[in-house]
C-alpha positions as a Markdown table, in Angstrom:
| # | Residue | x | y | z |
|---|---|---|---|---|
| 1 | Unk | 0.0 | 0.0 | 0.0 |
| 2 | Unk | 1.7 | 3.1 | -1.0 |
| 3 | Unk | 0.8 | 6.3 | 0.8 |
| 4 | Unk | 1.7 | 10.0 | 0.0 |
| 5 | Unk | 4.7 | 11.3 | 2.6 |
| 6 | Unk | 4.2 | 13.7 | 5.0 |
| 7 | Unk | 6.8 | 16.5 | 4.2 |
| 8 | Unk | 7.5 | 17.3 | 7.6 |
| 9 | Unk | 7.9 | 15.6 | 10.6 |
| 10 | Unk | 9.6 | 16.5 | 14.2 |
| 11 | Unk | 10.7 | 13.9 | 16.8 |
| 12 | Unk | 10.8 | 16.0 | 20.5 |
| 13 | Unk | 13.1 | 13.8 | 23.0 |
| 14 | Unk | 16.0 | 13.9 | 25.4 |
| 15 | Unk | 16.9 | 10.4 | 24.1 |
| 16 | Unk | 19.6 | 10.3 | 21.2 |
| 17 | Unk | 18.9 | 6.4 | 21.2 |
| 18 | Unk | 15.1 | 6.7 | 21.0 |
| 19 | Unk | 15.4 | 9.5 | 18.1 |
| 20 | Unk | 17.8 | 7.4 | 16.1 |
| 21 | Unk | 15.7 | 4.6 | 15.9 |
| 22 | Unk | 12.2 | 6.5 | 15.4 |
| 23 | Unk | 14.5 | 8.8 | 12.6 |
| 24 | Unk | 15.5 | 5.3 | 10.9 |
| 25 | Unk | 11.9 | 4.0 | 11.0 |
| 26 | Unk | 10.3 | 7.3 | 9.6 |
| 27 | Unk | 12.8 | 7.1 | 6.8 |
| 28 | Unk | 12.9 | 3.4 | 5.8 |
| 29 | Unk | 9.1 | 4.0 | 6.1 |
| 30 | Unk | 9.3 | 6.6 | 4.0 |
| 31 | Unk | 7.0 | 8.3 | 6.4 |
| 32 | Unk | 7.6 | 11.6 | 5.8 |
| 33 | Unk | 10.1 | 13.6 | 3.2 |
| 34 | Unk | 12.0 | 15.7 | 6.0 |
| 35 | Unk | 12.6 | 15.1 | 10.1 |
| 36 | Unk | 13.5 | 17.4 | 12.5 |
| 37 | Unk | 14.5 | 15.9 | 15.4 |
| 38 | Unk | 14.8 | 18.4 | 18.8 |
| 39 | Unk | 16.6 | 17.2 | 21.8 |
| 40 | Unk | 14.5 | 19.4 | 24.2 |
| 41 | Unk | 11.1 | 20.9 | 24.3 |
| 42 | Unk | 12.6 | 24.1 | 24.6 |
| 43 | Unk | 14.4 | 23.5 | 21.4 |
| 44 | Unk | 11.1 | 22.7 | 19.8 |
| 45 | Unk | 9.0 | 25.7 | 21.2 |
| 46 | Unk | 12.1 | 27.8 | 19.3 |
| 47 | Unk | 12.1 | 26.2 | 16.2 |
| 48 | Unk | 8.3 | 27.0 | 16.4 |
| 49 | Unk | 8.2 | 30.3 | 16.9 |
| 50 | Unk | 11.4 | 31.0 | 14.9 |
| 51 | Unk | 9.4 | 29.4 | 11.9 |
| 52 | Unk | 5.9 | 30.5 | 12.5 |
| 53 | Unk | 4.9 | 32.4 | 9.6 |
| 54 | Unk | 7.3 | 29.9 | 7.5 |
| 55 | Unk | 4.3 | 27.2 | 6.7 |
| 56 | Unk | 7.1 | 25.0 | 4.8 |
| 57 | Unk | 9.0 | 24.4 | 8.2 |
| 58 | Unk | 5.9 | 23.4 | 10.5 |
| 59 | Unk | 5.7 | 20.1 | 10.9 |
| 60 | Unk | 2.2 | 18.3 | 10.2 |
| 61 | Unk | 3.3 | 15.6 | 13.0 |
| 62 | Unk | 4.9 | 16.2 | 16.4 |
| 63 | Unk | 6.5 | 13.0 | 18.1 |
| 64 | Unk | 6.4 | 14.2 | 21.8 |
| 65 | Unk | 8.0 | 12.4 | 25.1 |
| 66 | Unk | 6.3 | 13.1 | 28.2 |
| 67 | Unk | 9.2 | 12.8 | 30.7 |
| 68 | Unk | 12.3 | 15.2 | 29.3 |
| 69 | Unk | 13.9 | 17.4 | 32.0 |
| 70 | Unk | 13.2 | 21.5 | 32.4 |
| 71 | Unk | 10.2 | 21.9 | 29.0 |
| 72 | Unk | 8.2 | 18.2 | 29.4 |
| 73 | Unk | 5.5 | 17.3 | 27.2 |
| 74 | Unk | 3.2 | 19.0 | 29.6 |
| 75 | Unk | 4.3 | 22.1 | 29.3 |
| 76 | Unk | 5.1 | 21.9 | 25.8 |
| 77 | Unk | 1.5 | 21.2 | 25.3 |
| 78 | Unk | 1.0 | 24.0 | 27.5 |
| 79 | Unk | 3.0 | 26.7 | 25.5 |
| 80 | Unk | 2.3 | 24.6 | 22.1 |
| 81 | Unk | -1.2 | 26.5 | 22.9 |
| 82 | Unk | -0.3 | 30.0 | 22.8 |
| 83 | Unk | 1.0 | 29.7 | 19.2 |
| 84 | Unk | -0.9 | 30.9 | 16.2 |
| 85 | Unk | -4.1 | 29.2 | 14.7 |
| 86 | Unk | -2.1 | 28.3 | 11.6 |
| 87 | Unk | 0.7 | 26.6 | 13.5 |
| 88 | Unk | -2.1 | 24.8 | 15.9 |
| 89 | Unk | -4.1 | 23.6 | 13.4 |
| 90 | Unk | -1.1 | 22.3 | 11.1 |
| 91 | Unk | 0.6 | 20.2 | 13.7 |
| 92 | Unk | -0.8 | 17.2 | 15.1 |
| 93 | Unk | 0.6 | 15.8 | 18.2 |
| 94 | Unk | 1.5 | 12.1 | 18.9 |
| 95 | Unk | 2.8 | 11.4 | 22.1 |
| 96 | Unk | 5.5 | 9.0 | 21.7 |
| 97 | Unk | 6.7 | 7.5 | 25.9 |
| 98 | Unk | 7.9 | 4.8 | 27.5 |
| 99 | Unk | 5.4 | 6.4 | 30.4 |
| 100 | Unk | 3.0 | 4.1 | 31.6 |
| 101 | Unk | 2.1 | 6.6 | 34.4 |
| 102 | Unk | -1.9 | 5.9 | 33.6 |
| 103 | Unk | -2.6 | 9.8 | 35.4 |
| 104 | Unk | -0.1 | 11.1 | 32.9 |
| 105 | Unk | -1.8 | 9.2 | 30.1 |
| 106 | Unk | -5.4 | 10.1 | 30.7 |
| 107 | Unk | -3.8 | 13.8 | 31.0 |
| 108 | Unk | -2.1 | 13.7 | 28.0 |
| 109 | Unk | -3.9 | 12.4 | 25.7 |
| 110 | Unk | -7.3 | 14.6 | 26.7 |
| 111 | Unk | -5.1 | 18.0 | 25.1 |
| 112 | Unk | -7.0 | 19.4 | 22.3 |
| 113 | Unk | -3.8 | 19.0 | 20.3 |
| 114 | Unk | -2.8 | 15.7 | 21.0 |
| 115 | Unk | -4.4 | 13.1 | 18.3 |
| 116 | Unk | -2.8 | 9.4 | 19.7 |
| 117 | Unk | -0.3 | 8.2 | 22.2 |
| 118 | Unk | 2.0 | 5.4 | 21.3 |
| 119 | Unk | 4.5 | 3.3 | 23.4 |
| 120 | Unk | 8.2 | 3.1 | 22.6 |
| 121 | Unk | 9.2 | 2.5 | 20.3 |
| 122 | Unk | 7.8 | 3.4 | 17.3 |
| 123 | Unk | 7.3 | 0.6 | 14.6 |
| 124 | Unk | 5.9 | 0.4 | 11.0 |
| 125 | Unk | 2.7 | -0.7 | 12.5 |
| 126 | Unk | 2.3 | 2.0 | 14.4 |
| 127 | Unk | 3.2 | 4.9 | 11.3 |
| 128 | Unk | 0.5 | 2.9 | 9.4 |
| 129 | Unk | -2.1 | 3.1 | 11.7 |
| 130 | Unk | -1.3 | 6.9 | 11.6 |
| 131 | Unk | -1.4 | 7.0 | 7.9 |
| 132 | Unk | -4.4 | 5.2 | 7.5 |
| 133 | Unk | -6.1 | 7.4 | 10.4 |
| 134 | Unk | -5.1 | 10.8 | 8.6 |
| 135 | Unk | -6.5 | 9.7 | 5.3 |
C-alpha cells in the first residue's frame, strides 16, 4: 500500500537512542520527506516560533515524550497552545513514551492538540495506523 509522505515531521526527545531509531523507522518507512529531530522541548518551542509564519517548516506531525527534564511534554502542550491558529491547526501531536504513568496518560492524551499516544518505540505498524487514520 503506497501512501503520500508527509513533508515534515519532528521527533521532541531527550533520548539520542530513542530518536535514532524512530529517525530510521520514519525514513525506511518513507513516512515523511523531512525530520527534524529536537533534543528538548525548549528547542522545539524555538524552532516553532522561529518558523511561525514559514508554513514549509511546520511540521504536520509532532513526536512528543512526556518525561524530558526542564520543558516536558506538559508544558510543551502548555506553551504549544499560545501559538498561532495556523501553526495549531497544522501540527498534530503524537505522544511517543515509554510512560505508563496511567494519570499522565489520561492527562495527556485529553489535550485538544494531542491526536494518539503510542508506546516506545515506534514501529511500522504503528506509522501505518497513523497514515491510514489521517486519510
Amino acid at each position: 500500500m503506497t501512501h503520500k509522505s508527509i513533508d515534515l515531521v519532528m521527533l521532541v526527545d531527550d533520548n539520542d537512542t530513542d530518536n535514532f531509531i524512530s529517525r530510521r523507522i520514519i525514513e525506511i518507512t518513507k513516512f515523511a520527506t523531512r525530520v527534524e529531530v529536537k533534543n528538548s522541548g525548549q528547542d522545539a518551542l524555538e524552532y516553532l516560533k522561529s518558523n511561525e509564519n514559514n508554513p514549509d517548516n511546520i511540521p504536520t506531525i509532532i513526536f512528543l515524550d512526556i518525561n524530558m527534564p526542564v520543558v516536558d511534554g506538559f508544558i510543551f502542550l502548555y506553551e504549544f497552545d499560545k501559538f498561532n491558529e495556523r501553526v495549531k491547526n497544522k501540527c498534530k501531536i503524537i505522544i511517543l513514551s515509554s510512560s505508563d504513568n496511567k494519570r499522565d496518560i489520561d492527562k495527556i492524551v485529553n489535550d485538544n492538540h494531542v491526536i494518539r499516544f503510542i508506546t516506545k518505540p515506534l514501529t511500522e505498524i504503528a506509522l501505518d495506523e497513523i497514515r491510514i487514520s489521517s486519510n
